[in-house]
Structure formats: structure tokens, C-alpha cells
C-alpha positions as CSV (number, residue, x, y, z in Angstrom):
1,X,45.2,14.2,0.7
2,X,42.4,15.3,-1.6
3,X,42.4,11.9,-2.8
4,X,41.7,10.3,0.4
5,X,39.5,13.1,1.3
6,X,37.3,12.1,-2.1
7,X,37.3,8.4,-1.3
8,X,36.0,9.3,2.1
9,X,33.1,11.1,0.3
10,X,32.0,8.7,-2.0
11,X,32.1,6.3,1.2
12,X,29.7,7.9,3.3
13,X,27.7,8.7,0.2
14,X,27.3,5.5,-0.7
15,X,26.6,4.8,3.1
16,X,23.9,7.8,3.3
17,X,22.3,6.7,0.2
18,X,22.0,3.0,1.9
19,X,20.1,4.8,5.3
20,X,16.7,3.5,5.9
21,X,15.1,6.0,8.3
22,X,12.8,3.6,9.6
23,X,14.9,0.5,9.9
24,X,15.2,0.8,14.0
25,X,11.5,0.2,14.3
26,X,11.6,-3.2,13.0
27,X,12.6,-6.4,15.6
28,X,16.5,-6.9,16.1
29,X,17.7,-9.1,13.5
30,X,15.3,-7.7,10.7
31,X,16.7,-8.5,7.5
32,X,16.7,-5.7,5.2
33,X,16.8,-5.5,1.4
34,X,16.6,-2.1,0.4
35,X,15.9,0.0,-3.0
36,X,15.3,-2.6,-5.4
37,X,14.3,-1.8,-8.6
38,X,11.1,-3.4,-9.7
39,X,10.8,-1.8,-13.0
40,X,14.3,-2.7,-14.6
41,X,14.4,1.3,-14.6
42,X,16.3,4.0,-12.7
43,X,13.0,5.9,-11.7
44,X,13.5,6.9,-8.2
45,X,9.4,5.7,-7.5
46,X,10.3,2.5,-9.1
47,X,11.9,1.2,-5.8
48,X,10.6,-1.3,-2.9
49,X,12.2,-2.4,0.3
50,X,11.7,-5.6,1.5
51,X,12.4,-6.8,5.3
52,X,12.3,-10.2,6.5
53,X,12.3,-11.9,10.1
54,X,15.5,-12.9,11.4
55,X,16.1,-16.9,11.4
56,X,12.5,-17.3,9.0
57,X,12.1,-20.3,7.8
58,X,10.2,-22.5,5.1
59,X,8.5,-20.0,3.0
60,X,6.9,-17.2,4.5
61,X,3.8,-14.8,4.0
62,X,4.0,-11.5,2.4
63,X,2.5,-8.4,3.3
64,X,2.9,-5.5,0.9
65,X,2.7,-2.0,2.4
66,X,1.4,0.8,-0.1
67,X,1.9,4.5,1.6
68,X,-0.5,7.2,1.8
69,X,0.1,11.2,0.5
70,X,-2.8,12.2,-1.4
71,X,-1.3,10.1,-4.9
72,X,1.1,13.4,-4.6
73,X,3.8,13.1,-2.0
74,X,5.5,10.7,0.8
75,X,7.6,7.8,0.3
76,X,8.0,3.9,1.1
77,X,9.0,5.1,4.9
78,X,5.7,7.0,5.5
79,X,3.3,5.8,7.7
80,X,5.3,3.2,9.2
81,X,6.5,6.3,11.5
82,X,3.4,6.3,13.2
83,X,2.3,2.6,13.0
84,X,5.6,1.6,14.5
85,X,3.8,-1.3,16.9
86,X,2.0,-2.9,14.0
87,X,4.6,-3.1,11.4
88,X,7.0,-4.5,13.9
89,X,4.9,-6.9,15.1
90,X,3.3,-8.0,11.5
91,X,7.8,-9.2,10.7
92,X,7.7,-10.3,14.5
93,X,5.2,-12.7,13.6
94,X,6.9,-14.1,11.1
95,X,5.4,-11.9,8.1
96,X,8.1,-10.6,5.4
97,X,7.0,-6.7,4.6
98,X,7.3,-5.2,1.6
99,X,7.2,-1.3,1.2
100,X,6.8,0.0,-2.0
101,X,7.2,3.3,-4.5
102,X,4.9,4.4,-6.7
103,X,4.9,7.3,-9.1
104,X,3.0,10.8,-8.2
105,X,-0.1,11.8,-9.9
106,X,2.4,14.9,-10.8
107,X,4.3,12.7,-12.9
108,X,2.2,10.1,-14.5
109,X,-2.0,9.9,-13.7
110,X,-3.7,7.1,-13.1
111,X,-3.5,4.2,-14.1
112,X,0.1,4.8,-13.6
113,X,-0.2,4.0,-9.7
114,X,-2.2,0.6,-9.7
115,X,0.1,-0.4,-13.0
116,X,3.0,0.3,-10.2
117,X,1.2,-1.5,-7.4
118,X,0.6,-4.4,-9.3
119,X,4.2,-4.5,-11.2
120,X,6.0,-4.8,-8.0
121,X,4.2,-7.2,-6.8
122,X,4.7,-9.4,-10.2
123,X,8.7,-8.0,-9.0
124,X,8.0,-9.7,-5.5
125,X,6.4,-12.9,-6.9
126,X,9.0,-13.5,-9.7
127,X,11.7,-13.2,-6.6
128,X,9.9,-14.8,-4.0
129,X,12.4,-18.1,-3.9
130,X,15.4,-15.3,-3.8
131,X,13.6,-13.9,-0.6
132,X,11.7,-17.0,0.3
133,X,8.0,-15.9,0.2
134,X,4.8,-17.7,-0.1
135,X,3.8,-17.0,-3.3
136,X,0.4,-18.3,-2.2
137,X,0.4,-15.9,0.5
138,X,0.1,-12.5,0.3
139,X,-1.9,-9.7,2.1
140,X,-1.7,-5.8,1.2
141,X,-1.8,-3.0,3.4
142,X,-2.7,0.7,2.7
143,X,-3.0,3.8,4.4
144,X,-5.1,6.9,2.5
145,X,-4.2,7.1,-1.2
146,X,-2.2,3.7,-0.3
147,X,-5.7,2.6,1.1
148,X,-7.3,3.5,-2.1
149,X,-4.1,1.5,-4.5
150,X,-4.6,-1.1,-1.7
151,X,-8.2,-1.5,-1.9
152,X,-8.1,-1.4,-6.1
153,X,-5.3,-4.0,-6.0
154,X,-7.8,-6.3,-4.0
155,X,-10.6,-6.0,-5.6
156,X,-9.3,-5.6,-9.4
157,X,-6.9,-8.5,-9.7
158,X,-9.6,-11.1,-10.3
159,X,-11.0,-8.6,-13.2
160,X,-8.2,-8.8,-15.5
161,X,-8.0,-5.5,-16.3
162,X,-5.5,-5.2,-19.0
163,X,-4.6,-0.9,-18.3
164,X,-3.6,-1.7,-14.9
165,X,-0.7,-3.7,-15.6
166,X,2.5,-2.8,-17.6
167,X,3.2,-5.3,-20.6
168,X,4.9,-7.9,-19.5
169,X,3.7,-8.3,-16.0
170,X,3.0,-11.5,-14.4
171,X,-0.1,-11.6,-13.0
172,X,-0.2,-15.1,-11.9
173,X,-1.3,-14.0,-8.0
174,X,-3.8,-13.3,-6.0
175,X,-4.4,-11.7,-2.7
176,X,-5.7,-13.5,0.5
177,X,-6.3,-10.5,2.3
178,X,-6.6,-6.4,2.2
179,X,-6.3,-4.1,5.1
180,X,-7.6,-0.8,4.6
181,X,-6.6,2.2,6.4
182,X,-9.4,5.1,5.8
183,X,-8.6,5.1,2.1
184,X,-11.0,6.6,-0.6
185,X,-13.3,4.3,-2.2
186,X,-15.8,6.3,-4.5
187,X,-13.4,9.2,-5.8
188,X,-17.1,11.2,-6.8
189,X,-18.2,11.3,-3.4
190,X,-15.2,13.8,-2.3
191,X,-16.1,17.4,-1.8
192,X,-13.3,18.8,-4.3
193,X,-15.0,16.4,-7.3
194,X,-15.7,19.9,-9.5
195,X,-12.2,21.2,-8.1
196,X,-9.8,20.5,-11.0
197,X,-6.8,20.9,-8.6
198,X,-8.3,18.5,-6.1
199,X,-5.8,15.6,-5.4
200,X,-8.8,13.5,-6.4
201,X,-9.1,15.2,-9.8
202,X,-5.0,15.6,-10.2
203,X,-4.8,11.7,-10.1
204,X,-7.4,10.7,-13.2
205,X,-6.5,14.0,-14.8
206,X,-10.1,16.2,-14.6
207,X,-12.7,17.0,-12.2
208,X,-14.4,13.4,-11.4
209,X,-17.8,15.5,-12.2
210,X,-16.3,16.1,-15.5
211,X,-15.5,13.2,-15.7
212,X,-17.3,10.5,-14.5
213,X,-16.0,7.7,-16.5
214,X,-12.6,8.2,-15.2
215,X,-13.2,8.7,-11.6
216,X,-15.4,5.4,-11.9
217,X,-12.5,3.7,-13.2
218,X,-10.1,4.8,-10.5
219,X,-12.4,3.9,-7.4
220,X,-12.0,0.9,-5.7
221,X,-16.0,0.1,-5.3
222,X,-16.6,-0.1,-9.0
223,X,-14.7,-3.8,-8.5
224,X,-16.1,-5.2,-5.8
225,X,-18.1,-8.9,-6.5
226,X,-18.4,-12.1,-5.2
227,X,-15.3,-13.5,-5.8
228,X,-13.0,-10.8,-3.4
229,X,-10.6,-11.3,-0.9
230,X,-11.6,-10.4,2.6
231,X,-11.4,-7.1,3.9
232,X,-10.6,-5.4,6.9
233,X,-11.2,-1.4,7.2
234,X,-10.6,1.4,9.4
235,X,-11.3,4.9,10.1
236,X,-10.7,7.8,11.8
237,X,-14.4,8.9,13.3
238,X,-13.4,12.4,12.9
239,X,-11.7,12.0,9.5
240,X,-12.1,15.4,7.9
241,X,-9.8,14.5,4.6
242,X,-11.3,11.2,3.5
243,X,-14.9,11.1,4.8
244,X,-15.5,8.2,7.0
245,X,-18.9,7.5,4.5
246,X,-15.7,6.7,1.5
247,X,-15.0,3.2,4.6
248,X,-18.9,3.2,5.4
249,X,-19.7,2.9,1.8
250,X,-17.1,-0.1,0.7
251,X,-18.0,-2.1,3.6
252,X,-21.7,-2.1,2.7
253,X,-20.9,-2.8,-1.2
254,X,-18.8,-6.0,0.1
255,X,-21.2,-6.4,2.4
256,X,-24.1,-6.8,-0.4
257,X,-21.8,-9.3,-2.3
258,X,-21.0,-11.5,0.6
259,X,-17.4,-10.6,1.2
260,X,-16.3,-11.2,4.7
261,X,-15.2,-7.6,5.7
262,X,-15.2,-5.9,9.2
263,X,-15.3,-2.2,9.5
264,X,-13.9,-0.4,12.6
265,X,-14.4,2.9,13.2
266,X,-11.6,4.4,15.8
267,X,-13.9,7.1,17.8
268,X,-12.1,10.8,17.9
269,X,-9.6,10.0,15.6
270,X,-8.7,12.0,12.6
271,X,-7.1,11.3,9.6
272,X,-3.9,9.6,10.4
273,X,-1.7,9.1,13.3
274,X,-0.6,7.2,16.6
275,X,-4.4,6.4,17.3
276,X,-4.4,3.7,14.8
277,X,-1.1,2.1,16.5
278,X,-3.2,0.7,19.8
279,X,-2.7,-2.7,21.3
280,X,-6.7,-2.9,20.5
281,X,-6.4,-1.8,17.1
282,X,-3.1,-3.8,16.1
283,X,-4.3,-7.1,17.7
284,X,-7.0,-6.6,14.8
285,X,-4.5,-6.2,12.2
286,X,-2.7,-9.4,13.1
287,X,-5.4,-11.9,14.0
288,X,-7.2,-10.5,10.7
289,X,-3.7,-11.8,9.0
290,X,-3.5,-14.2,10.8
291,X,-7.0,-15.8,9.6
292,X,-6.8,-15.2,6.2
């Protein structure tokens, strides 16, 4: 009895530890590979789930999905509560979406979190015959702090910039397209910058009016030239955590190196939430995928 009773534990154990909360919002027939290591490590943040379109075939395009949290909380599931529509149509249309971990500004600051960004991407590239992606295209998505890792992973990748990538990464890709959701680009221009416990400041490790050189290094803007991806980015008008000016601001520096970007402002909407899951808002999304 206690026997049976302990393999029936380690069972549904092993079942709950395989639960992905968010699994039911995707098509019928989603393929799902989740908690994969892209580090070779056990850390918990060093995991990505992957989810495919039933019956794809050929190789298919690849849209990473970078979650919000203020560089200090959520997971790989966040935001794709609210943005149910979107990510199920983005696999719908034949897209495979990739979700992925990244450590907390709590337990590494930056550049730990574009070095994660970028590492499982080099993860999803070096795999993409196992999964059958397009190595030629790929597209990120971000929401908040994921906006901001979203945005940097755009615009830094044709840099080279050696400190955002752990030794050993591939780098050989590129990315045809960015989607931004009202994510911080210009980490001075937030109101905590002389707030040391600001999530702004917790993330390069001092006040960005301490410390300029850091907080220039962290924001997405500093990047931006002639050879970028497009962009597409959106805002809540009545965004009172990330200033809609942080959207206003990357738009007109893309803007002033010829980028092809489109801003869209989404009028009384706040930081996050349902009102960025509308038919008008998500046939955006997907015809801005679509095209690039």
C-alpha cells in the first residue's frame, strides 16, 4: 500500500510539473514542447516552451515571445493570458511560438537578460531542423520589460555586442521583424531614474542618473541605425507605468534612420490588458508578420 500510494505521487508529480497553464488557449492540435533547457543548466529561468501548428509543414516561421514583469517577476505564461486571440491566431497561421525564461534582475543584472534572450534564441536556431523552423525567419514579440529585451534584441543583433551574448553562442541570425508592446526604450527618461530601488535602476544595478553609462547601455534607442529590422509598436494612451513618450520616442529615432516602423497608440488603455487583444489591434499584429 504505501508503495503504490508513493508511485501514485511521483505520477501525478511528474504530471503537475508537465501542466502548461496556458496550453488550452492555443488551436486544437497545438504541438507542445515544454521546459526545455536552453542553457545546458538546471536554472529554473533557463527554460522555453515551444508550440507548433498541428500538421505544419516545410519549415516554418518563428515568433519568439519575451514576457513582461518589471525585469522582476512573471513567467513564460504571462501575458499570453490576456492576449489569448493573438497568440492563437499568430500558431493558427502557421507561426511556431516560442515562450521563453529569462533570469530576474534580483538574481543577475543586466546584461544577464539580453545575454538570456539572445542565448535561447542561438538554443532555437541550433534546433530548428529538430522543430522544423525557418532559420531565416524569425520575428520577436514583447510585452513591457519583454518589450524593452524585445526591442534590444532587434536593434542590437547587427552591433555585435560581445556582453550580450554568453561564450559560446551562435549568433549566426537575425531578426525580420520586432513587435513591441509599450516596452521602455530610454531607461533615463522614467520618473524613478534617482530612485535606486526603481525596477529601472534594480535592472543595471544604480540609479540611471547615477549612472548614465549603464542605463545607456541597457536602453533599446541607443541601437537603433540604418540597418534595423522593422518595427511595429504599441501603447496604452493612458499608460501610467511606462510613459507612452518611452513608444513616442523609439518610433521617431527609427523614424530619423529610415526604419519602416508604425506606432499605434490604443486610446484609454493602460498598461496592460484585454484592450490590446482586439480584432483591430491583432489583425495589426498578423498582417505586420505577415509582411515582414
Amino acid at each position: 500500500m504505501v508503495l503504490s500510494l508513493f508511485f501514485l505521487f511521483v505520477i501525478l508529480s511528474h504530471g503537475l510539473a508537465q501542466t502548461n497553464p496556458v496550453i488550452d488557449i492555443f488551436p486544437k492540435g497545438t504541438i507542445l514542447h515544454g521546459n526545455i533547457p536552453y542553457n545546458n543548466d538546471q536554472l529554473p529561468k533557463h527554460l522555453l516552451d515551444i508550440y507548433l501548428p498541428e500538421n505544419a509543414k516545410g519549415k516554418i516561421p518563428l515568433v519568439v515571445f519575451v514576457h513582461g514583469g518589471g525585469w522582476l517577476v512573471n513567467d513564460k505564461y504571462a501575458d499570453i493570458g490576456y492576449m489569448k486571440k493573438t497568440v492563437a491566431e499568430i500558431v493558427s497561421s502557421g507561426y511556431a511560438l516560442a515562450s521563453i525564461d529569462y533570469r530576474f534582475a534580483t538574481q543577475a543584472v543586466f546584461p544577464a537578460q539580453i545575454q538570456d534572450c539572445n542565448r535561447a534564441v542561438s538554443f532555437l536556431i541550433d534546433h530548428a531542423d529538430q522543430y522544423g523552423f525557418d532559420k531565416n525567419r524569425i520575428a520577436v514579440i514583447g510585452f513591457s520589460a519583454g518589450g524593452h529585451l524585445a526591442s534590444l534584441m532587434g536593434l542590437s543583433k547587427n552591433n555585435n555586442i560581445e556582453s550580450f551574448f554568453m561564450p559560446g553562442t551562435n549568433k549566426s541570425f537575425t531578426f525580420k521583424a520586432v513587435v513591441d508592446f509599450y516596452g521602455p526604450a530610454e531607461l533615463i527618461l522614467f520618473p524613478g531614474n534617482d530612485d535606486p530601488k526603481s525596477p529601472e535602476s534594480l535592472l543595471i544595478g544604480a540609479a540611471p542618473l547615477a549612472r548614465p553609462d549603464l542605463a545607456k547601455a541597457a536602453s533599446p534607442v541607443t541601437y537603433v541605425d540604418k540597418d534595423d529590422p522593422p518595427f511595429l509598436i504599441i501603447h496604452g494612451e493612458k499608460d501610467d507605468l511606462v510613459s507612452p513618450k518611452q513608444s513616442q520616442l523609439l518610433s521617431a529615432w527609427l523614424s530619423v534612420a529610415g526604419i519602416q516602423n508604425e506606432l499605434i497608440m490604443v486610446k484609454d488603455a493602460p498598461h496592460f490588458g484585454e484592450m490590446f487583444d482586439t480584432d483591430e489591434i491583432r489583425s495589426r499584429v498578423i498582417g505586420f508578420l505577415k509582411r515582414n
